[in-house]
LUMLO-415898 format. One record per atom (N, C-alpha, C): residue in three letters; atom name; x, y, z. Coordinates in steps of 0.001 Angstrom, whole numbers, plus 524288, in hexadecimal, padded with zeros to 5 digits. Example, Ala and Ser with C-alpha at 12.3 -4.5 7.8 and 13.67 -1.06 7.14 Angstrom:
<rs>
 lomar kedo     X     Y     Z
   ALA    N 83386 7E9C6 81E78
   ALA   CA 8300C 7EE6C 81E78
   ALA    C 83390 7F31C 81E78
   SER    N 83232 7F736 81BA8
   SER   CA 83566 7FBDC 81BE4
   SER    C 83264 8001E 81EBE
</rs>
This chain:
<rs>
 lomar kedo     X     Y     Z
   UNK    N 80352 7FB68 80000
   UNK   CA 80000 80000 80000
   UNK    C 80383 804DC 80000
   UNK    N 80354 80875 7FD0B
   UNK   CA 804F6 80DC8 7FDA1
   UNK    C 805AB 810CD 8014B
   UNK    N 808C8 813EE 800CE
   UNK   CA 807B8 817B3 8077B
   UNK    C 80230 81BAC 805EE
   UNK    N 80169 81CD0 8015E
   UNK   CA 7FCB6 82089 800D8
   UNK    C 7F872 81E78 8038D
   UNK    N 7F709 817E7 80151
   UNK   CA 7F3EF 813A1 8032F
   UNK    C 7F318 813E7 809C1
   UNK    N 7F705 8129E 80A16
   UNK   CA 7F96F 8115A 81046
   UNK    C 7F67C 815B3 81437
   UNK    N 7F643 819C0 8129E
   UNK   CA 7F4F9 81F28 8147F
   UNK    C 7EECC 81F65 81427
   UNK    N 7ED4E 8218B 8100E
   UNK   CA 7E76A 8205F 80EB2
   UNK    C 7E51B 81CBE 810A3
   UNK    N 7E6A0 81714 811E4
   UNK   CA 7E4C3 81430 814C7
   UNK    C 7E534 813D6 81B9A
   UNK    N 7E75B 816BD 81C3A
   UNK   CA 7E82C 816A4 82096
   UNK    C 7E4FF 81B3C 82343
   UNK    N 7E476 81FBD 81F21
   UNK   CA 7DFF2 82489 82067
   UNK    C 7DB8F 82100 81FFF
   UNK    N 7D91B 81DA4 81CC3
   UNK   CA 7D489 81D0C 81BB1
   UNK    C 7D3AB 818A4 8219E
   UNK    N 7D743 8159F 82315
   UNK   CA 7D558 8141A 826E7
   UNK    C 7D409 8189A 82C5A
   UNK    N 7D7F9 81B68 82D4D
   UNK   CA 7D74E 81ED3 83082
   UNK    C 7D129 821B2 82E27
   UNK    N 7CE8A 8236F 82BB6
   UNK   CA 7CB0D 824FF 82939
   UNK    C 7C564 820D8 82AF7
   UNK    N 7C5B0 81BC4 82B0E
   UNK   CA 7C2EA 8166E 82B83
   UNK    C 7C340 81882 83124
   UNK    N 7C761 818A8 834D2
   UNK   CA 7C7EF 817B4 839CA
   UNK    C 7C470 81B55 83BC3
   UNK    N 7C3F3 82026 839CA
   UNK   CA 7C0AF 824C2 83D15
   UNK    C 7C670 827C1 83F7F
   UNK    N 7CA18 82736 83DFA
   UNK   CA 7CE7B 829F8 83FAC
   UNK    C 7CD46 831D3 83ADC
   UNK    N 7CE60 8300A 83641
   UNK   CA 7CB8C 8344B 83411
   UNK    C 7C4EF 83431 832D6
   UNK    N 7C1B0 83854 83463
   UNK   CA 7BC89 837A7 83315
   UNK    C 7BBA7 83B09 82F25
   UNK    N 7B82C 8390D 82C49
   UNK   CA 7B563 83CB3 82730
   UNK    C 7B4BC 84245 82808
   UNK    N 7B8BD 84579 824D8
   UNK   CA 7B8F8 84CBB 82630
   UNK    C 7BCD9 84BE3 827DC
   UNK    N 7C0C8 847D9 82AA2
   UNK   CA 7C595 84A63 82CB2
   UNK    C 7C80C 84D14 82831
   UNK    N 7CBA7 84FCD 82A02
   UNK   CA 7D168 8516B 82671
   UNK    C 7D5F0 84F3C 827D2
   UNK    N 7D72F 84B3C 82358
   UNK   CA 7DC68 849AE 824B5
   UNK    C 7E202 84C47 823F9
   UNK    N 7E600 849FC 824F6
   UNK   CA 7EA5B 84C29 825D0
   UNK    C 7EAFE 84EC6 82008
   UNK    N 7EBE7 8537B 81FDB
   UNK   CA 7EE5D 85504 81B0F
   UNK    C 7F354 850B7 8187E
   UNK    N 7F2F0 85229 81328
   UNK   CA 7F6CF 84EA7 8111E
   UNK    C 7FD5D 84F86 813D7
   UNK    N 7FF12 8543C 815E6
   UNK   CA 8042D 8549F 8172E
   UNK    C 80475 85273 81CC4
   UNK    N 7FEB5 854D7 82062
   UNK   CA 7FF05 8504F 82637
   UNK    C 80169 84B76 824AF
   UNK    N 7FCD4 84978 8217B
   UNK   CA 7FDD2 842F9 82015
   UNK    C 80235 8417B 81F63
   UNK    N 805F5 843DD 81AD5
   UNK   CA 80B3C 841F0 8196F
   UNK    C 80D59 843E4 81EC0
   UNK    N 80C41 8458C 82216
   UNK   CA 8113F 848F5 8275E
   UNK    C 80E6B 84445 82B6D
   UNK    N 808AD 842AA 82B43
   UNK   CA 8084A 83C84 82F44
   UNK    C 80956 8374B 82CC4
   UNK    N 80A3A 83828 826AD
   UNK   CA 80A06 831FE 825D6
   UNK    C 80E31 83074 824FF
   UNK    N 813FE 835BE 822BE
   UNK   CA 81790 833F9 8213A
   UNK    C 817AD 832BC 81C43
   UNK    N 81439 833B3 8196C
   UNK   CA 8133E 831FD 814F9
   UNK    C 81418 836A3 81071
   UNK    N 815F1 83636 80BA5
   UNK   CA 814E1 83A47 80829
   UNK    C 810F3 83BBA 8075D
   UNK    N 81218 8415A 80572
   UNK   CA 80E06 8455B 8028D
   UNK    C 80961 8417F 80010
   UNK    N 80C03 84048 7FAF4
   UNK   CA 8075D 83D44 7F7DC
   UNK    C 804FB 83989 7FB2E
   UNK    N 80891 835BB 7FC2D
   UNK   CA 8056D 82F5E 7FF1C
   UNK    C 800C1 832B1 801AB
   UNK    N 800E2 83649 804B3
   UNK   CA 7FCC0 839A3 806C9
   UNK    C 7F869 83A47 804F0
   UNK    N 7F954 83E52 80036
   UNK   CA 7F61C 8403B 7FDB3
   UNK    C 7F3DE 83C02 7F9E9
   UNK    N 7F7CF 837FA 7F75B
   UNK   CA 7F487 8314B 7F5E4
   UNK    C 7F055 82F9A 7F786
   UNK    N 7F11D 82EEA 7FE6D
   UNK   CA 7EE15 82B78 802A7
   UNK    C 7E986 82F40 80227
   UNK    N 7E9C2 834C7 802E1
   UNK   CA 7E500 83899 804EF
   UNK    C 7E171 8370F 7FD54
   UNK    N 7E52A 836EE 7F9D1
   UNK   CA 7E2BE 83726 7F43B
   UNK    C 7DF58 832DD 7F2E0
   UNK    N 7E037 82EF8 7F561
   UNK   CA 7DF85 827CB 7F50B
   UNK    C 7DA21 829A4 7F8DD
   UNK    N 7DA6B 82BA7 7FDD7
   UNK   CA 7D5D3 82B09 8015C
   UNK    C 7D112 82E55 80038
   UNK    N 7D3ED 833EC 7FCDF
   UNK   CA 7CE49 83646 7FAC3
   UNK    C 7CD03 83339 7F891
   UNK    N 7CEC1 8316A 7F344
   UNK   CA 7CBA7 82E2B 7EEFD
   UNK    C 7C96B 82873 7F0E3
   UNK    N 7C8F5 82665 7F5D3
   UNK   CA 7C732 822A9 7F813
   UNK    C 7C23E 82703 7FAEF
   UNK    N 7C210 82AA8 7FBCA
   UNK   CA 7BDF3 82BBE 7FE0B
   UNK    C 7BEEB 82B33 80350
   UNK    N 7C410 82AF8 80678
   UNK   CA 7C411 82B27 80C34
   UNK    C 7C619 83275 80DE9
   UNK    N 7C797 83531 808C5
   UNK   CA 7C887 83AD3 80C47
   UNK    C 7C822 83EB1 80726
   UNK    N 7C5CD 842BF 80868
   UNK   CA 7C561 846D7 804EF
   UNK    C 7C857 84AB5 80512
   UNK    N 7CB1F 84D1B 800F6
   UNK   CA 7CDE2 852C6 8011A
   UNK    C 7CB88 856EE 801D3
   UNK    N 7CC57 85B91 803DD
   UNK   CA 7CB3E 85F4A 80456
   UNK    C 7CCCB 862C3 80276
   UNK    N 7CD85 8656E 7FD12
   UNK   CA 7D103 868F2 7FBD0
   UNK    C 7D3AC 86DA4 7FFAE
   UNK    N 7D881 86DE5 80154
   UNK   CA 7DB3F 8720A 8052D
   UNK    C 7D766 8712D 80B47
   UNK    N 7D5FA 86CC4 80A2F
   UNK   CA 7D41D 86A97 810AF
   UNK    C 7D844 86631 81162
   UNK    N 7D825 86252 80D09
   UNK   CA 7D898 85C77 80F4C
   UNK    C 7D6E2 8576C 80E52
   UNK    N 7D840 854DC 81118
   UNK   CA 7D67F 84ED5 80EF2
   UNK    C 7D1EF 84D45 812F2
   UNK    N 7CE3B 84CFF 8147A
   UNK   CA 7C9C2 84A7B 8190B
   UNK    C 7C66C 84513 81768
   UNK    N 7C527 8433B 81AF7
   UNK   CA 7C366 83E30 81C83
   UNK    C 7BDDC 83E8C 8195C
   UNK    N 7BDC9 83C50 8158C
   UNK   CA 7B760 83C84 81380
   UNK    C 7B461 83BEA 8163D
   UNK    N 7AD43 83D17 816C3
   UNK   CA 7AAB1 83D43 81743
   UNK    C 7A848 83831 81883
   UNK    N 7A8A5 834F0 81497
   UNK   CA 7A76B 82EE5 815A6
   UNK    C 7ABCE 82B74 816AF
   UNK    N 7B06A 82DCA 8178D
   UNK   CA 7B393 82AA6 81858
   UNK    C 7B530 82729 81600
   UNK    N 7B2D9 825FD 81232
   UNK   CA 7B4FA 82224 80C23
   UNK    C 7AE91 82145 8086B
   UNK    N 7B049 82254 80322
   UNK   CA 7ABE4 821AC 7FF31
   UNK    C 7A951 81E10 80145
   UNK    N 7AD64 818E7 7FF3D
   UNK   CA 7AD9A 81476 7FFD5
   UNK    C 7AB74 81082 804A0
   UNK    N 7AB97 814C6 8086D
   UNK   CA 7A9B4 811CB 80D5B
   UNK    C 7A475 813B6 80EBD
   UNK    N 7A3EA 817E4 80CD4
   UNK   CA 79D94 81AE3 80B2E
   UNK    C 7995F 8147E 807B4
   UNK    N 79D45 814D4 80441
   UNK   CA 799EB 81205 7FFC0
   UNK    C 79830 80CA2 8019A
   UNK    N 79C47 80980 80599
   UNK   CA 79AD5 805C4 806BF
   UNK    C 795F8 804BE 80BB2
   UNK    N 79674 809B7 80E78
   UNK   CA 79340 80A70 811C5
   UNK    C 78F6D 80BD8 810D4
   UNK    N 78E26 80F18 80CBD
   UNK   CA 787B8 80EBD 80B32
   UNK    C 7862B 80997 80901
   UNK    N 7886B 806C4 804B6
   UNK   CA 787FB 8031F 802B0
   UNK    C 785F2 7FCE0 80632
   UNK    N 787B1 7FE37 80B25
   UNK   CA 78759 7F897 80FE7
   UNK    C 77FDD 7FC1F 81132
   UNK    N 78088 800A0 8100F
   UNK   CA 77A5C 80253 813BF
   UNK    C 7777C 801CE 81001
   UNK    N 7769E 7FF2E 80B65
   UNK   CA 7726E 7FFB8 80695
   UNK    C 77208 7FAC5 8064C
   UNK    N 76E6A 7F8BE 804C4
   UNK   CA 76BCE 7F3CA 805B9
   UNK    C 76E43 7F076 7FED9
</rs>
């Protein structure tokens, strides 16, 4: 697995956990590389990989935050179990 991988997955569990909740603001991309140790990009990869999964939205000159539903995907399956 990648370190971009590695990262993104490791937000999205923290994200699952209730550690970040839907509306947080996460670490700016330069926090991140200054807590993860990680480069610029791998950063901005992991945050790029998790919008387009639908676990965090950009904010233009805000930021990256915790979607709303917390994943498309986990939206979709959860209505889908409540419909007959």
């Amino acid at each position: 697995m990648k370190k971009y991988q590695q990262l993104a997955e490791q937000l999205r569990e923290q994200i699952a956990s209730g550690i970040w909740q839907p509306g947080d603001r996460l670490p700016s991309l330069r926090d991140q590389v200054a807590l993860s140790g990680m480069s610029f990009m791998t950063v901005s990869h992991a945050y790029q990989l998790l919008e387009s999964q639908g676990y965090i939205i950009a904010r233009p000159q805000s930021g990256y935050y915790v979607a709303p539903t917390g994943n498309k995907n986990a939206e979709s399956a959860s209505h889908s179990s409540h419909t007959r």
